[in-house]
Each structure stands twice: as structure tokens, then as C-alpha cells.
PLY file of the C-alpha trace (Angstrom):
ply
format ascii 1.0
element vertex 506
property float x
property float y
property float z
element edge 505
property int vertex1
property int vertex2
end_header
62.54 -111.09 55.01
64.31 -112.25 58.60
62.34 -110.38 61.64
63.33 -107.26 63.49
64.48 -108.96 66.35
66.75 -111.10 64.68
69.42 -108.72 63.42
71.05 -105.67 65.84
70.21 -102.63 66.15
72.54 -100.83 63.80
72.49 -103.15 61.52
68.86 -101.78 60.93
69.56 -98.85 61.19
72.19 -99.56 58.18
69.47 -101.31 56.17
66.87 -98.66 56.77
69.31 -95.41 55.87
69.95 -97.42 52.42
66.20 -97.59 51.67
65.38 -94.08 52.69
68.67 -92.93 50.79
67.62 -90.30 47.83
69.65 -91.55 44.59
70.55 -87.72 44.47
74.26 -87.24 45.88
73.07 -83.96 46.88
70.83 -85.42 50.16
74.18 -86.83 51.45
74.11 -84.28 54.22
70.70 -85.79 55.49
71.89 -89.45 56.54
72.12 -88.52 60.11
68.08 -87.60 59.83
67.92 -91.24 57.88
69.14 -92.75 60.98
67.00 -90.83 63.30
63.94 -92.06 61.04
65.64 -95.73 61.46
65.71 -95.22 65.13
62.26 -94.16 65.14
61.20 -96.94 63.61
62.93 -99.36 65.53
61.74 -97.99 68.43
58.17 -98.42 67.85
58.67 -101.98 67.28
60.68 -102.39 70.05
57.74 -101.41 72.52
54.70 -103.76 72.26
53.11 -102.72 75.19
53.10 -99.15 74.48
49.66 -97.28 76.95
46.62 -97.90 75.29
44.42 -94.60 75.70
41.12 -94.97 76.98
41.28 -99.16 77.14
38.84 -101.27 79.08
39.51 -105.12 80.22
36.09 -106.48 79.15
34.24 -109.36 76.95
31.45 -108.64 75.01
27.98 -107.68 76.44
25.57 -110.65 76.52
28.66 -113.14 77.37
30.44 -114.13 80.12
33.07 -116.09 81.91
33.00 -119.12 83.78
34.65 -119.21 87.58
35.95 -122.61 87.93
33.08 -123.01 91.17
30.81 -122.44 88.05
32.31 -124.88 85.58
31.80 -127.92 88.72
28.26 -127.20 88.75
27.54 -126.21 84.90
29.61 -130.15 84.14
27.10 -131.29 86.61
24.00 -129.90 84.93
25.70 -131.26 81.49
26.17 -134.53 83.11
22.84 -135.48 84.03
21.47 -133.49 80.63
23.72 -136.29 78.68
23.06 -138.93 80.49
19.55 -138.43 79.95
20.18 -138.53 76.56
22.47 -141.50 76.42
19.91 -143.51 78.52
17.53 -142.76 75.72
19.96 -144.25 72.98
21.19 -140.87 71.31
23.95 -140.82 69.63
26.45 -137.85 70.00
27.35 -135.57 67.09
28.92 -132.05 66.60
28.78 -129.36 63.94
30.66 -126.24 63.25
30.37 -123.48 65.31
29.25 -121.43 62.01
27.51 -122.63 58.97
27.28 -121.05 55.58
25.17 -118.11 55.57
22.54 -119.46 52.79
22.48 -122.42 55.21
20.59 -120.64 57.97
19.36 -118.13 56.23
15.10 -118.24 55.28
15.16 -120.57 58.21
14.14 -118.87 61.31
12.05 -115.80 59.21
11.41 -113.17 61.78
13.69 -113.97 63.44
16.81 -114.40 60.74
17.73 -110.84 61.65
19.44 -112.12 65.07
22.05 -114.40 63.26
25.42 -112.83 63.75
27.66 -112.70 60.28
31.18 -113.13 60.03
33.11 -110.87 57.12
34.38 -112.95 54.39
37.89 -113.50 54.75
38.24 -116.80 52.64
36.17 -116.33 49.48
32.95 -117.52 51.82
30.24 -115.74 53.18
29.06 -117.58 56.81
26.94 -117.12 60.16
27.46 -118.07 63.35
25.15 -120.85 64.34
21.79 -119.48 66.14
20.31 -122.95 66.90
22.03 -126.42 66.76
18.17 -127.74 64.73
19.15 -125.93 61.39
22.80 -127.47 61.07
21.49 -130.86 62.22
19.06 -130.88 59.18
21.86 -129.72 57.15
24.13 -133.13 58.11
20.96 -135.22 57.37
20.38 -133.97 53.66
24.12 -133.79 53.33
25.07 -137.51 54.34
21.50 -138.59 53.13
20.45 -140.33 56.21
16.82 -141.09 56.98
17.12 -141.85 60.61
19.30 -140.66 63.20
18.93 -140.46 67.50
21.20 -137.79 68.44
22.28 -135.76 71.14
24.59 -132.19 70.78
25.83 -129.57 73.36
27.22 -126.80 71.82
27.20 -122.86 72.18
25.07 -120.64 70.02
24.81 -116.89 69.31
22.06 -114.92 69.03
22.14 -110.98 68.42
19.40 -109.81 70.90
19.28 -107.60 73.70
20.81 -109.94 76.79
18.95 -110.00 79.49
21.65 -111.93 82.10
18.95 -111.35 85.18
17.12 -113.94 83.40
19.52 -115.90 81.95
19.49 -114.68 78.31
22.75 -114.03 76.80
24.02 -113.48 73.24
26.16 -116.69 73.97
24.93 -119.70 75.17
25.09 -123.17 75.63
22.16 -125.35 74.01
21.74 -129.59 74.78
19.55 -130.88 71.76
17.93 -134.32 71.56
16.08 -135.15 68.14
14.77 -138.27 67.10
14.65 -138.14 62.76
13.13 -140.91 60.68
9.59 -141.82 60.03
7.53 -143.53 62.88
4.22 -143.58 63.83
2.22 -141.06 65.09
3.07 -139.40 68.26
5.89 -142.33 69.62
8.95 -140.08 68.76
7.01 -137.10 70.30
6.12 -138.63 73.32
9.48 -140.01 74.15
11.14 -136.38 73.61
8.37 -135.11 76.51
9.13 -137.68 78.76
12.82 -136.67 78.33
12.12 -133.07 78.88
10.22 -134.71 82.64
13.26 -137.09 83.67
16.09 -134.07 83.18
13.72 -131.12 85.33
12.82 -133.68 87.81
16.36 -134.90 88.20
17.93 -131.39 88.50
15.49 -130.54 91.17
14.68 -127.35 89.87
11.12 -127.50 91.58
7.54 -127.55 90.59
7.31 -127.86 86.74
4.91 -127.60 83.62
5.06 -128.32 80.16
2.90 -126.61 77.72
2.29 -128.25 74.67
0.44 -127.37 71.28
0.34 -127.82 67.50
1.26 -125.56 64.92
-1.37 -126.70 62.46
-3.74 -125.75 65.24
-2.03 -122.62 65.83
-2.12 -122.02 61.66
-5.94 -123.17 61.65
-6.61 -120.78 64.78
-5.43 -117.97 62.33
-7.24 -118.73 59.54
-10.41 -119.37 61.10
-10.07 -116.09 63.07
-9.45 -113.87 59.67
-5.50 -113.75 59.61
-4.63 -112.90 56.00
-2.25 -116.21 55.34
0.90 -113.74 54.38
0.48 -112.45 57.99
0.76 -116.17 60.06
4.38 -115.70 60.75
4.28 -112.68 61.59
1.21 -113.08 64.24
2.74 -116.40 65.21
6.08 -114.55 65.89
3.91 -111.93 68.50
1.89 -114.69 70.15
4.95 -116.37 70.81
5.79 -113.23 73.12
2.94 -114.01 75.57
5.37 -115.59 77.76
7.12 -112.53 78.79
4.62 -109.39 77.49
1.05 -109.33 78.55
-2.09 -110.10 75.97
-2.87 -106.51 75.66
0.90 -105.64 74.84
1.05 -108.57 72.62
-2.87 -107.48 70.70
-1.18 -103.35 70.45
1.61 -105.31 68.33
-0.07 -107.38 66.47
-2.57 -104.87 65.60
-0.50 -101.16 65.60
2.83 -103.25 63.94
1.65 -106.24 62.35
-1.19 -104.14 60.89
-3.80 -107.09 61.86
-7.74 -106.10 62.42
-8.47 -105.45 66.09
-11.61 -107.91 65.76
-9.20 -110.55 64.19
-6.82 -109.68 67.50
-9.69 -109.87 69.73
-10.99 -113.74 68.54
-7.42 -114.59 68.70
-7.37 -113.50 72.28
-10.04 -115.53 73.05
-8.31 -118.97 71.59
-5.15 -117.61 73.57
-6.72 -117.86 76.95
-7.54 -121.28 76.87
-5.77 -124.12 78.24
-6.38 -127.44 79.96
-5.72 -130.95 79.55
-7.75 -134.12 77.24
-10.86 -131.98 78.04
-9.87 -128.98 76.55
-8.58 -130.97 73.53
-12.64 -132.35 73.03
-13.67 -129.24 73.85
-11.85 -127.98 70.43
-13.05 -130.60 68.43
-16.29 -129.71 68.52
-15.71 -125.86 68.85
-18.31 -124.25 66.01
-14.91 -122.86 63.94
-11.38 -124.70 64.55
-13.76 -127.96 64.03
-14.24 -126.74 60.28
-10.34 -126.53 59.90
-8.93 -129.57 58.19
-5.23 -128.53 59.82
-6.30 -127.94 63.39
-8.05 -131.24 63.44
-5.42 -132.75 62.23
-3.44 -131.53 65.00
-6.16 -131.88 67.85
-6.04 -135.64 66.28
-2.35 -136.28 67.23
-2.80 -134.49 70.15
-5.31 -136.49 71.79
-3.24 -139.39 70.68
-0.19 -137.89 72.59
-2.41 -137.42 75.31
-2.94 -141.36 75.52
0.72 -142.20 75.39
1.72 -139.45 77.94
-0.61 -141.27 80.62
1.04 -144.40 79.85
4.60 -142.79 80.69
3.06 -141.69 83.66
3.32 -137.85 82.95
0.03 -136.55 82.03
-0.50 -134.43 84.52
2.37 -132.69 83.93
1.34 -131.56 80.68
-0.93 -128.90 79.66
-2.77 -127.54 76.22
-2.09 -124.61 75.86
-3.58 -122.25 73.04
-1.53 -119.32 73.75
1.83 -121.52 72.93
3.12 -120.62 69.02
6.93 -121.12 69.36
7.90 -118.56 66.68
10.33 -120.36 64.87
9.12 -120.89 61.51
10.65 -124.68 60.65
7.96 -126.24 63.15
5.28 -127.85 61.38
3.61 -130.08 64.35
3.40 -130.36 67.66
5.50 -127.75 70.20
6.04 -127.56 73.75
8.06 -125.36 76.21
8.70 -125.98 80.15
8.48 -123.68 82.41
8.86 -123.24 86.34
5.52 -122.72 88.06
7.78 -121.22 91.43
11.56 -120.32 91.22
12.93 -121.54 95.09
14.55 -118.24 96.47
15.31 -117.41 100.18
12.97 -115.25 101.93
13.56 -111.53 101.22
14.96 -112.23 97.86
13.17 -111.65 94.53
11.99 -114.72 92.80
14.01 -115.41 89.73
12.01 -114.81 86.11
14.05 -117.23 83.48
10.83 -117.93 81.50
11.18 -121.21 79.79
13.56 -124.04 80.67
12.90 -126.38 77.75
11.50 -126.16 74.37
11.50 -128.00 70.81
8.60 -129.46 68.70
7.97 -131.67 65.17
9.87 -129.96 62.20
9.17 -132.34 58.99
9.88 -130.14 56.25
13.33 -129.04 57.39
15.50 -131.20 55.89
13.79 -131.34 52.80
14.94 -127.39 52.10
18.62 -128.71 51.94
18.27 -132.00 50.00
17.90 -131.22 46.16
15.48 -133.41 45.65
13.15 -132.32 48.26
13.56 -136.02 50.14
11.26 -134.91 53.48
13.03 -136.41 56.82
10.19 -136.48 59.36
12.13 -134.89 62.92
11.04 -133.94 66.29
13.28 -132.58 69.05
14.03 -130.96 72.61
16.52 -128.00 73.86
17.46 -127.67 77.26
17.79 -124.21 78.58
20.95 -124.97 80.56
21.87 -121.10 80.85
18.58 -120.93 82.56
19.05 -123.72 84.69
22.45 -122.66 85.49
21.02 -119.15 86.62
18.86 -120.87 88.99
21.32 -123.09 90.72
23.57 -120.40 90.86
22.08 -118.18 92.71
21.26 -121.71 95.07
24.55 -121.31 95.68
25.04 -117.71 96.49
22.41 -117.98 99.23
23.15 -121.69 100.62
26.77 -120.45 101.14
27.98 -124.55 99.90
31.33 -124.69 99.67
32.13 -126.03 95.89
35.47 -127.95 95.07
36.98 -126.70 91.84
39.19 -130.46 91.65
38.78 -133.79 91.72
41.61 -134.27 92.86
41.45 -137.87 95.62
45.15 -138.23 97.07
47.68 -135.28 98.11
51.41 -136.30 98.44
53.49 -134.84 101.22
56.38 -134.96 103.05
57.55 -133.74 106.25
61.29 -133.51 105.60
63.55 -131.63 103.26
65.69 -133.51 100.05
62.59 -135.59 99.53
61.12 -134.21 96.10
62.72 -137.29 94.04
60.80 -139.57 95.98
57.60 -138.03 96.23
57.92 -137.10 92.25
58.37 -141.07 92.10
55.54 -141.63 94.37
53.28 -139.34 92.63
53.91 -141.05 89.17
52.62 -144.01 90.90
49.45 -143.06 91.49
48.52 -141.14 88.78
49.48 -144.17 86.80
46.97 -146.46 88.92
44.77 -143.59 87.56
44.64 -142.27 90.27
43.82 -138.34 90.86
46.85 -136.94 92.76
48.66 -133.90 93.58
51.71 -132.63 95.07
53.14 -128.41 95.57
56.08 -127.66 93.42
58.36 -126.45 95.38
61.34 -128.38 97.00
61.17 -128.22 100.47
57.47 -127.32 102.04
56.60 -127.25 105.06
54.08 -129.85 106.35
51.88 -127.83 107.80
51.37 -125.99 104.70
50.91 -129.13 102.64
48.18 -130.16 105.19
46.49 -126.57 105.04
46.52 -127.38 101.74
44.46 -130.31 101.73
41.84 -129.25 104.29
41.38 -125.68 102.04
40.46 -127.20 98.45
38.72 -130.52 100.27
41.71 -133.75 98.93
40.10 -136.79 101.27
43.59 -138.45 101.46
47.33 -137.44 102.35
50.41 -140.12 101.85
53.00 -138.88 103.78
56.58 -139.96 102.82
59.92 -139.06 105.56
62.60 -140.69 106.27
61.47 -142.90 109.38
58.81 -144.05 106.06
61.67 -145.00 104.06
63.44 -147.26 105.87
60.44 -149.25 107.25
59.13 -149.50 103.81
55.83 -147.89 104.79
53.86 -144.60 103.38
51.99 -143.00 106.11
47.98 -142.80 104.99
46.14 -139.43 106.46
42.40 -139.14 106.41
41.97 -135.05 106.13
38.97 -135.33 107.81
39.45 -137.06 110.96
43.32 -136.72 110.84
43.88 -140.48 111.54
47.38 -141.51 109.83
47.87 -145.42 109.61
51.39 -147.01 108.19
50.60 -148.92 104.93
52.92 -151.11 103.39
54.56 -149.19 99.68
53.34 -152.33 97.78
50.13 -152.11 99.21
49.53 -148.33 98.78
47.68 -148.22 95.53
45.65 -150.81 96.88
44.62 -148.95 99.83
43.72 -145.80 98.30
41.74 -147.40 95.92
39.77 -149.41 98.25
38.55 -146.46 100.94
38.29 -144.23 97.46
35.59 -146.82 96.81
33.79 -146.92 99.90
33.77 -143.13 99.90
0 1
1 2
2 3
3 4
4 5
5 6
6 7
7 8
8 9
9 10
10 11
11 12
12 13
13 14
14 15
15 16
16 17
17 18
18 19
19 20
20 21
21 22
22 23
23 24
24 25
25 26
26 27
27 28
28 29
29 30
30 31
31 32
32 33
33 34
34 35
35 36
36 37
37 38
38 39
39 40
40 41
41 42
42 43
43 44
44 45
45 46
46 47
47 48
48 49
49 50
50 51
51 52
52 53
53 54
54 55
55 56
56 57
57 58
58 59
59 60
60 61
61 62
62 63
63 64
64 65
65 66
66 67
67 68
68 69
69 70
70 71
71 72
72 73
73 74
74 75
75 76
76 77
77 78
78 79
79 80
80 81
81 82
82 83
83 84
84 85
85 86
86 87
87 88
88 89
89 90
90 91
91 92
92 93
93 94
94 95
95 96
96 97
97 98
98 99
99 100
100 101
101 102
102 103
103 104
104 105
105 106
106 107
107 108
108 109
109 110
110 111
111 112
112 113
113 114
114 115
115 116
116 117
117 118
118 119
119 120
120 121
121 122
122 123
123 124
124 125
125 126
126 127
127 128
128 129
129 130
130 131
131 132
132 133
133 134
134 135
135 136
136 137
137 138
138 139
139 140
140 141
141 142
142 143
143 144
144 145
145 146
146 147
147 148
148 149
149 150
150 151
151 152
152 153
153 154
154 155
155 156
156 157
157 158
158 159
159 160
160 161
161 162
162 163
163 164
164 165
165 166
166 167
167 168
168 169
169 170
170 171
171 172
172 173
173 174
174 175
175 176
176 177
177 178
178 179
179 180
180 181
181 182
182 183
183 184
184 185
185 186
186 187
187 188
188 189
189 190
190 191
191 192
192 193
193 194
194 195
195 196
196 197
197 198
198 199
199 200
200 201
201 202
202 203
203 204
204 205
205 206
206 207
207 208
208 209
209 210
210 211
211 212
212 213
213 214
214 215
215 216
216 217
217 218
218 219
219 220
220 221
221 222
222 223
223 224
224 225
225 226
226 227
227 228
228 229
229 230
230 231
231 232
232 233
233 234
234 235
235 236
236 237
237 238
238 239
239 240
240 241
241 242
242 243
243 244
244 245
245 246
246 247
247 248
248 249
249 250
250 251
251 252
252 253
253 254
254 255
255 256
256 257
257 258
258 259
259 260
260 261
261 262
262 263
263 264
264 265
265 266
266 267
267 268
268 269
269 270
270 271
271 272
272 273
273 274
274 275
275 276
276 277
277 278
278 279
279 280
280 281
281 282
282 283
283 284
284 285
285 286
286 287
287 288
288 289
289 290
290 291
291 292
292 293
293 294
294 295
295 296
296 297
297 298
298 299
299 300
300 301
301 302
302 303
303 304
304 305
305 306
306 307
307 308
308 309
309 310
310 311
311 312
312 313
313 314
314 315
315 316
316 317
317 318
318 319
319 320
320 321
321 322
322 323
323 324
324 325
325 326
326 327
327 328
328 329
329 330
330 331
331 332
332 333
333 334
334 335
335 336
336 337
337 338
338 339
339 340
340 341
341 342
342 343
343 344
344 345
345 346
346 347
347 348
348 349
349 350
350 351
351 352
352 353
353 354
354 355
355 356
356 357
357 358
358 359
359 360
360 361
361 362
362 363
363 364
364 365
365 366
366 367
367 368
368 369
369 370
370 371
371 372
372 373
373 374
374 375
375 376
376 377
377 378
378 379
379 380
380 381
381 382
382 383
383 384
384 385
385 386
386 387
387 388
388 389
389 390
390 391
391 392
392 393
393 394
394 395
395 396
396 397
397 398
398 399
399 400
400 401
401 402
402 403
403 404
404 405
405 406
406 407
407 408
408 409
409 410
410 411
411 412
412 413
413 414
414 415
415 416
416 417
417 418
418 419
419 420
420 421
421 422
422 423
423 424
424 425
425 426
426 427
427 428
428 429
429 430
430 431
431 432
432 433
433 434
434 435
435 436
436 437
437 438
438 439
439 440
440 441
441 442
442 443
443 444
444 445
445 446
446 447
447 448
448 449
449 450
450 451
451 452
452 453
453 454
454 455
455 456
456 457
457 458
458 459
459 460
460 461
461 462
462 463
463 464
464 465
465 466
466 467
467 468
468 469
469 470
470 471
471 472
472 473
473 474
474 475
475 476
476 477
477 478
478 479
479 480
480 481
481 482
482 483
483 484
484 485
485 486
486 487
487 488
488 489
489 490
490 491
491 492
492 493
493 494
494 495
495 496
496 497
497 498
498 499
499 500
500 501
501 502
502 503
503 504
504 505
């Protein structure tokens, strides 16, 4: 059927007053109201931007949008992140945005109720992705690989409360590094701390700790404290709160809404409190219950041995066991850790910033095996970066330092100080950008120089080639440093050279 717009008026108004037309002679009188219908209809398709009532410009709560001052310093943050990675020898690797619904669900337990679904529209019922872990577990047991280094940045959506303050949003940006194969003890694990060390140091973020822990020793702290084994999910899920709620908050849930004993709250309370370093971790081994606990010492065992290889990367004391640490996510199975900022830098007078952790991830070994059919088991351990967290943080850096941020990259500006000149400065232009060479020029015919030069000094361009007609017979391009304003004449076959030699000692 052609579209509305491509026939006249009338000639739809024709069309329509033959549809509407009763076959009843008798309604002959009525064509005229036919046509009014016709114009009716016409009309309302003529008018696509017809008021909306009651209409508000805004995105979704929990999201946001990115200035481009904030996309310079959120590539930066990404930058180093990656590097980081690459330095390590991860490979890169991206999966869809959303996954098949059975994929994720049963994965994340108490918290499976935050994955956003999509309605079926295709004969498919899917979720949006609410970690980048699950779906890289799903590509192992799918292309049956045993090991894999890899690295992923990709956005994520969670359907929680936002709390944007503190950098939580329902959309955000996650950078994973996981290390999947079996190793020995403790290597992989290691390696993925050290990581976590190199990227907060290198974003200068400030003082820094990472707590680290064990989920078998979290599991055996249950049991040996009377949690009912149906409940360690659910407990681990509350203790994994203590970060931003209070112990006594965090014993009223697990004991008024988890239903758990306030005696078995109380000895876990007493676990949760402690935390130290090597000391702490032979202080548990020969503590009168966890040491009866076949899991926990399992875990205290690996944990003494990550102990010895953290001193050899020269990070030790940056690390701290911690008791109180759970991460509630139900796929861990070993040990966990989770960064945190000991002191947020603010300006005086301003409230420090509360963004809780900065960097998380842990051992998950049984993962993979819930996709493959067979069960194969892919040993994995892995880090996320918190770069929404970050970014909060050296955002508001940048609020109170007042920095000036460019939004381009942009190295060489051509101008001209004469009218009739586009062609050759459209010519001159395609030179450099074909030296690669990151140039720009205003489109418009005839500027004026000093608004070309305004130009330059406003959105920071280091270099101006200026192009007249005195420049065109001598054979020369004038060179302008923005900066100091010194112009020198260089020779047109030597410009690209030029440009690409102070570009270098910039």
C-alpha cells in the first residue's frame, strides 16, 4: 500500500470516500460527510508533532548522560583500566547486552529479583545482563574452552533503588578481568589482587584497602555458629550489607526477616568483627570451632598461601582478612575480596564522598559447569572495577579544582586571513588529516581571523597554519603556536613534517 505522503490530497480523499461508501444508493446524500471523515483523517497524519499533554524531556531514573567533559575523563579511567588488563595478557571479548532469561536466571539467588526482563517480541523470553561473570561462563561452556585470560567493558542493568550520590545507578559500566583454566593454588588469585593494586594506585584515587575472605570460611562460619544450611544464602546475602548498614541493622534482619536465632546472630557477630592480616589467619586455625570445619580450613589453607604470594608482589600490607566480607552473590565458591577507599579527597567544607566499594570479584569454580551439559567444571577467578564509582570521585575533583577539560583532540587548526580561500584550505586540510593528522577548520566561507584564532585559544588546538595570499605565492604556510602566538613561515612541502615533529616534542 504506497504511503500517505506519496499521493495528493484529494486523491485520498477520493480513495477514502470509496471505502467509507455504504453499498446502499440511499447514503448518496452523505459523501460530503465521507470527505469530511477523509479530511479528518488526513489531517491527523499530516501533523506529527501534534502537543503532547503533560510530557516531560527525561531518561530513566538511575541513568544518565554523559557531557562530552565527562566522556574525556571516563575514556581516561577506561584507558588505564584496559591497559592494566592488556599488560596482564587479557584478551578482549564482548557479549550481548541481554542473555536468555534461563541463562541468568538461578544465578545470582537473592538477588535474581533485580534482573530487568524484556517482553518477548520474537518467540524468546530474555534479560538484560546484570553482571558481565554469568555471560562469560556462558561463552566458556558454549565454545567448550578450558582456559581463557580476558578482559570486557560493557554496561549492565540492575533494578535497584539508584543511589547517584554514591555512584549507584540502574545503568552502569563494569571492566571485568578473569583468568579461567586450572592452575595451582592461589597463582590466578593473586595476580587478579595485584591487578585490583596497580589500577587504584594508578588512578590516584587515594589511600586504599582490599578486604579479602573465603566463602568456604564464610559457609563454615555458618555452620559452626548454628545456621540451618537452607538459610546460608540468605544470611550470606545480609552480611554482605555490613558495608553500608550497621551490625545491629544487619543482626534485626537476619534475625526479624531471615527468621535466624538471635544467639546464632550474636556468634556470628562475633566472627564479623574480626579482621587482620597472616595473624588473624593463625589465629582461626586454631580457633576451638571454625578449626573443626573441614571447609573453613580449607579456605584458611589457601588463604595463608595467598598471603605468601601477596608479600612476594609486594602488596601485603595492603590487604586485609576480613570476617565480615560475604559478597552475596551466590556463584562464588572461594576466595572474595572488595576495595574500598579508607578517605575520599574532598575540599574543605565539602562532605566526604560515600561510594562504598571500588573493586570486587572472587573464585567462582562451579559456574560454568551449570551451562555445560555434562557438568565439565572450568575453575575461574575474577575482578570488577567500579568505574561509576571512580568516575563519581574524579568528578566531583573536577567540580572543585575548576580544570579546564578539552572535549577534542584535535592538534592543528587551519585558517586563513583572507576571503575566496576555502578551496585551498579544504585542500590543505585533506593533507593533514591524511598524514593522520588531527585537524580542523570552521565551515563557513569567509571567517574572520580573529574568530578562527578565538577559536583555537577557547577549545585549547596547540597549532594554527595560516594560509593568505602573500602564503601562496612564496610557497610558505604560516605555523602559529596558540600559546605563545609565535608564527614562523614553513615551507608547503615541509609542513607535515613540521607539525609532526613539535606534535612530538609536545
Amino acid at each position: 500500500m504506497p504511503q500517505l505522503g506519496l499521493l495528493p490530497r484529494r486523491t485520498w480523499a477520493a480513495l477514502l470516500s470509496q471505502l467509507l461508501r455504504p453499498p446502499h444508493s440511499a447514503c448518496i446524500p452523505a459523501v460530503g460527510c465521507h470527505s469530511q471523515v477523509a479530511e479528518a483523517v488526513l489531517t491527523s497524519h499530516l501533523k506529527p508533532h501534534q502537543e503532547k499533554p503533560n510530557f516531560i524531556i527525561k531518561i530513566p531514573k538511575g541513568t544518565r548522560d554523559l557531557s562530552p567533559e565527562q566522556m574525556v575523563v571516563r575514556e581516561k579511567i577506561l584507558d588505564m583500566v584496559v591497559s592494566c588488563f592488556k599488560r596482564h595478557g587479557a584478551k578482549g571479548l564482548d557479549t550481548p547486552a541481554f542473555e536468555l532469561k534461563e541463562t541468568l536466571t538461578e544465578k545470582y539467588e537473592e538477588n535474581s529479583g533485580l534482573i530487568y526482563d524484556l517482553k518477548d517480541q520474537g518467540g524468546e523470553l530474555l534479560s538484560l545482563r546484570y553482571d558481565l561473570t554469568v555471560p562469560f561462563a556462558r561463552y566458556l561452556a558454549m565454545n567448550k574452552l578450558k582456559k581463557m585470560k580476558r578482559y570486557q567493558v560493557g554496561k549492565v542493568w540492575r533494578r535497584e533503588s539508584p543511589t547517584i550520590v554514591q555512584g549507584r545507578y540502574r545503568e552502569f559500566c563494569q571492566c571485568d578481568f578473569d583468568i579461567a583454566g586450572q592452575f595451582d593454588p592461589m597463582i590466578p588469585d593473586a595476580e587478579c589482587l595485584k591487578i585490583i593494586c596497580e589500577i587504584l594506585s594508578g588512578l590516584q584515587l587515594g589511600d586504599f584497602l582490599i578486604k579479602v575472605n573465603d566463602r568456604r570460611i564464610v559457609d563454615g562460619m555458618f555452620a559452626v555458629c548454628g545456621v540451618p544450611e537452607s538459610k546460608f544464602r540468605a544470611i550470606c546475602a545480609s552480611m554482605d550489607k555490613l558495608d553500608k548498614m550497621s551490625w545491629r541493622d544487619v543482626r534485626h534482619e537476619m534475625v526479624a526477616k531471615k527468621g535466624l536465632s538471635p544467639e546464632v546472630a550474636d556468634r556470628i557477630g562475633e566472627y564479623a568483627q574480626c579482621h587482620g592480616g597472616i595473624s588473624l589467619i593463625e589465629q582461626m586455625f586454631q580457633d576451638p570451632r571454625l578449626s573443626q570445619n573441614k571447609q573453613a580450613l580449607e579456605g584458611l589453607g589457601d588463604l595463608k598461601l595467598l598471603f605468601e604470594y601477596l608479600t612476594l608482589f609486594g602488596i601485603a600490607e595492603k590487604i586485609c582478612f576480613d570476617l565480615s566480607l560475604a559478597r552475596g552473590l551466590d556463584y562464588y565458591t572461594g576466595v572474595i575480596y572488595e576495595a574500598v577507599l579508607l578517605q575520599t579527597p574532598t575540599q574543605i567544607g565539602e562532605e566526604p564522598l560515600n561510594v562504598g566499594s571500588v573493586a570486587a570479584g572472587g573464585r567462582y569454580d562451579e559456574l560454568v559447569a551449570m551451562f555445560d551439559p555434562k557438568g565439565h567444571k572450568v575453575p575461574c577467578v575474577g575482578l570488577s572495577i567500579g568505574v561509576e564509582r571512580i568516575f563519581s570521585i574524579v568528578e566531583q575533583r573536577m567540580k572543585t579544582s575548576f580544570k579546564k577539560v578539552r572535549t577534542t583532540e584535535t592538534q592543528v587548526f587551519v585558517a586563513t586571513p583572507q576571503k575566496n580561500f576555502l578551496r585551498e584550505r579544504l585542500k590543505l586540510i585533506a593533507e593533514l588529516w591524511n598524514a593522520g593528522i588531527k585537524a580542523e577548520m570552521l565551515y563557513k566561507n569567509d571567517p574572520k581571523l580573529l574568530t578562527q584564532l578565538h577559536y583555537c585559544e577557547n577549545t585549547g588546538i596547540p597549532l594554527v597554519v595560516i594560509i593568505g595570499e602573500q602564503e601562496q605565492k612564496e610557497g610558505v604556510i604560516k605555523l602559529r603556536s596558540v600559546a605563545s602566538r609565535k608564527e614562523v613561515a614553513i615551507k608547503r612541502e615541509n609542513l607535515v613534517a613540521e607539525i609532526q615533529k613539535r606534535l612530538s616534542e609536545s
